[in-house]
C-alpha positions in Angstrom: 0.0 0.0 0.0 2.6 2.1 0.5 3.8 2.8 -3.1 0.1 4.5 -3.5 0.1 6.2 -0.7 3.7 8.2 -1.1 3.0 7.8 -4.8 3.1 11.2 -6.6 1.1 10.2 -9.2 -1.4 7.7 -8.4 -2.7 6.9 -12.0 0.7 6.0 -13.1 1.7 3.9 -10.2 -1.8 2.2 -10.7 -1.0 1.8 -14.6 2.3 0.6 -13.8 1.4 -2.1 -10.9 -1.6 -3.3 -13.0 1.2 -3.9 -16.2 3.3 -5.6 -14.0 0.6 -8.2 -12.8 0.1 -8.7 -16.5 3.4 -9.8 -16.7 3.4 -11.8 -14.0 0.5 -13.5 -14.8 2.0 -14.3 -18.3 4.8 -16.2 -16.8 1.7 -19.3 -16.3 1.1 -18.9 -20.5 3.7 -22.2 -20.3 1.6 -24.2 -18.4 -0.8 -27.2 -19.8 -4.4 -27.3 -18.8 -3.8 -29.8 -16.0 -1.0 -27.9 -14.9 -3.2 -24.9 -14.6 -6.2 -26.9 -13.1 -4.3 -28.6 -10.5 -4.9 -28.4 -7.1 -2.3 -28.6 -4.1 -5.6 -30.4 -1.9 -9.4 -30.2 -2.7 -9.9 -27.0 -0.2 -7.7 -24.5 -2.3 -7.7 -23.3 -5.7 -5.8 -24.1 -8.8 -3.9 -21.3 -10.4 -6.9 -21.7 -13.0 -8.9 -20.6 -10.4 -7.4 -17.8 -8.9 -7.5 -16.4 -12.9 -11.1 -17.2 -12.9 -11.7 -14.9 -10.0 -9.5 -12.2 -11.1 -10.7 -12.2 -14.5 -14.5 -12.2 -12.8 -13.7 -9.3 -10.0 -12.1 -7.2 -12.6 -15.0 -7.7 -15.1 -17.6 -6.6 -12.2 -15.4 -3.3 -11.6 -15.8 -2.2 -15.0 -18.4 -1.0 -15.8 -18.8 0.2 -12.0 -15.5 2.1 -12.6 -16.1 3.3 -15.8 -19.5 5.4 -14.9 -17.2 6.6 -11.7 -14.8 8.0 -14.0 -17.6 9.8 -16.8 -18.7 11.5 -13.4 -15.8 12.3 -12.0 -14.6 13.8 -15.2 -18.0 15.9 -15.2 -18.1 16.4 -11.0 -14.8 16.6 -10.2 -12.0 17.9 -12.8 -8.5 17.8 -11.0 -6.5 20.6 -12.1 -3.4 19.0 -10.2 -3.2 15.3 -9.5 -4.6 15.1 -6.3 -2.7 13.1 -3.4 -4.0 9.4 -2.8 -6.2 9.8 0.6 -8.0 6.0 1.4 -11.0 6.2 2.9 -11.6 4.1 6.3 -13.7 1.9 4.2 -10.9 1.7 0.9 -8.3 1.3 3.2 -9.3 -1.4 5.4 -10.6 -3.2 2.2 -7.1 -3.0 0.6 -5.3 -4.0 3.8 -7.6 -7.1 3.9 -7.0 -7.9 -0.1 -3.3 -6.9 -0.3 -0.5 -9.8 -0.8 0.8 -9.2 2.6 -2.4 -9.8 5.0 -2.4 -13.7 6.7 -5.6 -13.3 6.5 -7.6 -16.1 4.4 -10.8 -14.4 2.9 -14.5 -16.3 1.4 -14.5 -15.2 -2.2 -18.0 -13.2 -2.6 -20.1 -15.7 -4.9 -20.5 -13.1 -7.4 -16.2 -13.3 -7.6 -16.3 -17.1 -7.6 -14.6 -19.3 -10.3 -16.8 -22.3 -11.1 -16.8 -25.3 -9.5 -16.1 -27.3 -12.7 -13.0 -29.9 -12.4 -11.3 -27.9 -15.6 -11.5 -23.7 -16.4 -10.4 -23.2 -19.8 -9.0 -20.3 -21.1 -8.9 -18.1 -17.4 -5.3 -17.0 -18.3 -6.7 -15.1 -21.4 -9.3 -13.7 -19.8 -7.7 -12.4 -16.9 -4.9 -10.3 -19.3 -7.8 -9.4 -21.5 -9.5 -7.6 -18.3 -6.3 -6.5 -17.6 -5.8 -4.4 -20.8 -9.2 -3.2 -20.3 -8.7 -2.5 -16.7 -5.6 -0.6 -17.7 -7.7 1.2 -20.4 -10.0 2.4 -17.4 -7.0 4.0 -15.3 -5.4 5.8 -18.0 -8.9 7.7 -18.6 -9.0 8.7 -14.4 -6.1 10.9 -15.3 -7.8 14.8 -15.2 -10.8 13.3 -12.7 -10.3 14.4 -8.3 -10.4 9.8 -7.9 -10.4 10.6 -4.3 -13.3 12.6 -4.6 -15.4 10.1 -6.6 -17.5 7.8 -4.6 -18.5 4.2 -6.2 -20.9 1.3 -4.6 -18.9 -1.9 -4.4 -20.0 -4.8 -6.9 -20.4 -6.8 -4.0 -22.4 -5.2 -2.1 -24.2 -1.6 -2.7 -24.2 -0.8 0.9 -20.2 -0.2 0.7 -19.3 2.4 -0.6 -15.5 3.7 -1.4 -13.3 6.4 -3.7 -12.3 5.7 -7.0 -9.0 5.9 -6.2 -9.5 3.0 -4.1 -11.3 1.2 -6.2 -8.1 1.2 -8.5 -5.5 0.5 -6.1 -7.9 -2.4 -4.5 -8.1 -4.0 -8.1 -4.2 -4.3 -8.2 -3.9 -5.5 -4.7 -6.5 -7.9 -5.4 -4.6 -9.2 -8.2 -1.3 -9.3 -6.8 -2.2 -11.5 -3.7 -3.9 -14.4 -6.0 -1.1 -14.0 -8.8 1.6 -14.9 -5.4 -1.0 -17.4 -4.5 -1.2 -19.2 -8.4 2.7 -19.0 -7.7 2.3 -20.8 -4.3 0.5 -23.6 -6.3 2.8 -23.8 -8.9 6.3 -24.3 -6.1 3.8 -26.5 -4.2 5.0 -30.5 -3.6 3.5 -33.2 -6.1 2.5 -29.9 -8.7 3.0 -32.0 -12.0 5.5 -31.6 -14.6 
C-alpha cells in the first residue's frame, strides 16, 4: 500500500502495478491445462482458479469504474493530481485484499470461479480484463479519484473512492497471482 500512498502520481503507479501483474500473470502462459487446473488439496484453488476470480472481480469493476470515472470527469475535474487519501472503508478493504495480509478471505459468490473440475482459457481472460482495466485508469487521469465515490459490486451498501477502487483491483490481483505462484512451487505440482 505504501507505493500508492507516497505515490506522486497515483494513476501511473496504478497503470504501472496493474502492467506488471500482466506480466506476471503471463509467466503461467507455459503451463498445460492440467497444470493450470491442478490443485495442491481439494480445499484450495488451482492457479486456474485464482485467474477465474481475477478475471470475474475485474470484469464486475468495470463498468462500475467506468461510470465513476464519466462523473468524476464531469463532477470533479482535478487541475493537479490530487494526493491518494483511502477512505476508512478503501483502506481497510485493501489491507484485507493486499498480498501481505495472513488473513484467508471467502470469495463473494458473485467473484467465484466455477466449480467445474477444468477452467479453460482463465489466463486469457484475466490479461484481457487487464488491458481493459488498464484502459479504465489511464482515462481517471484529469478526474479528483479521491473525490469520486462508487458502490462496491459486492455489495451496494459499501461504498469507497475511486482511487481506491483502482488500487484495490491491483492488490486484489497481486495477492492471487503470489498465491497461483504458491501452487505452482507447491509439492506433487505435476511436470
Amino acid at each position: 500500500m505504501q507505493q500508492f500512498l507516497n505515490s506522486s502520481n497515483l494513476v501511473k503507479t496504478v497503470e504501472f502495478e496493474a502492467e506488471m501483474n500482466s506480466r506476471n500473470a503471463a509467466e503461467f502462459a507455459s503451463l498445460n491445462n492440467a497444470e493450470l487446473n491442478w490443485k495442491p488439496s481439494a480445499g484450495e484453488w488451482s492457479i486456474a482458479e485464482c485467474l477465474e476470480h481475477l478475471a470475474l472481480s475485474e470484469a464486475a469493476f468495470k463498468p462500475i469504474i467506468s461510470r465513476a470515472v464519466a462523473h468524476g470527469r464531469d463532477r470533479f475535474p482535478a487541475a493537479t493530481v490530487p494526493r491518494y487519501q483511502p477512505t476508512w472503508m478503501g483502506g481497510w478493504l485493501i489491507r484485507h485484499v493486499s498480498p501481505e495480509s495472513p488473513k484467508k478471505l471467502v470469495a463473494p459468490k458473485v467473484f467465484r470461479p466455477a466449480a467445474a473440475s477444468a477452467i479453460g482459457g482463465a489466463l486469457d481472460r484475466f490479461l484481457k480484463e487487464q488491458t481493459e482495466f488498464i484502459k479504465l485508469v489511464r482515462e481517471v487521469a484529469g478526474v479528483d479519484y479521491n473525490r469520486v465515490r462508487l458502490r462496491s459490486p459486492v455489495t451496494a451498501l459499501v461504498r469507497y473512492s475511486l482511487a481506491d477502487a483502482l488500487v484495490v483491483n491491483v492488490v486484489h490481483a497481486q495477492r492471487h497471482l503470489l498465491q497461483a505462484r504458491r501452487v505452482r512451487s507447491a509439492a506433487g505440482f505435476p511436470g
